[in-house]
N, C-alpha and C positions, 0 to 999 in steps of 0.2 A: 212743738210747732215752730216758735222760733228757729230754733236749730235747724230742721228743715228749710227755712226760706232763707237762711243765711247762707247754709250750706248751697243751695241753688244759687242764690243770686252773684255769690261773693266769685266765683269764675269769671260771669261776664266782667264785674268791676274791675278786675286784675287787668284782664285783654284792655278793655276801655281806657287806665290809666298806661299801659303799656305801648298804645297806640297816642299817645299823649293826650287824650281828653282828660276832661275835667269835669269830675260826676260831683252833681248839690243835692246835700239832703239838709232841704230847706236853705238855710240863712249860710249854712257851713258847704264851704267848696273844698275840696281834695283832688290834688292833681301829683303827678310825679316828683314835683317839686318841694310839696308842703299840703299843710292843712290853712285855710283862710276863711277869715268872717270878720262881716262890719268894718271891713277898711283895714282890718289886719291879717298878718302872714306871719307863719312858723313853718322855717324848713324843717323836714325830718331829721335834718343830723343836728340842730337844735334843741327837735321835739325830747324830753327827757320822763315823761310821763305825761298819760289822762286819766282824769279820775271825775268823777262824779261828785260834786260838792254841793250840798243844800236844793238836789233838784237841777240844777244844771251842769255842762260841761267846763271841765277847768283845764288847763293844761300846765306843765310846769316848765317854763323854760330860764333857762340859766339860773337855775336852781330858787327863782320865784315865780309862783303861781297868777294866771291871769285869763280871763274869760274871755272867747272870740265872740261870744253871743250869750244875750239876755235870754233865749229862748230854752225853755223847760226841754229837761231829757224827752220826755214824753211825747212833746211837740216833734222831735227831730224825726221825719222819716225814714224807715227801714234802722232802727239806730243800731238794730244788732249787726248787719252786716257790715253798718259805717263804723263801727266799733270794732270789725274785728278786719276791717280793710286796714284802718287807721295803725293796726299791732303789726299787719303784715308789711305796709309802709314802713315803720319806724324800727323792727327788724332789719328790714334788708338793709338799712342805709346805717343803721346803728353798729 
């Protein structure tokens, strides 16, 4: 099921950031630019990995680890499609 609503959804988000919007899923914003939360930003050619750490989002940039949001995976809306915008993001620019 997941798979299906990712696969559905993740088109518009590509057009959306393409068009320069800036889609939130929840606390976490992603735009062309970067991924942002809580007062912080990581461009994608920064972004170096995300991973999943103790229930929340981590990212790794310049080769140390740090959380843009307290808020549980669980919480993040749609997270599989933001999870797999976030790969198609840090692809293209990687």
């Amino acid at each position: 099921m997941q798979e299906h609503v990712t696969t559905a959804q993740l088109p518009c988000c590509t057009v959306a950031l393409e068009r320069g919007e800036t889609l939130a899923f929840g606390d976490i914003a992603v735009s062309r630019d970067g991924i942002a939360g809580k007062g912080d930003s990581v461009a994608w050619s920064q972004l170096q990995e995300i991973r999943v750490k103790d229930g929340c989002l981590s990212l790794r940039v310049a080769s140390k680890w740090r959380a843009l949001t307290t808020t549980a995976v669980a919480c993040i809306p749609n997270y599989f499609a933001f999870l797999a915008l976030t790969e198609r993001m840090q692809a293209a620019t990687g």
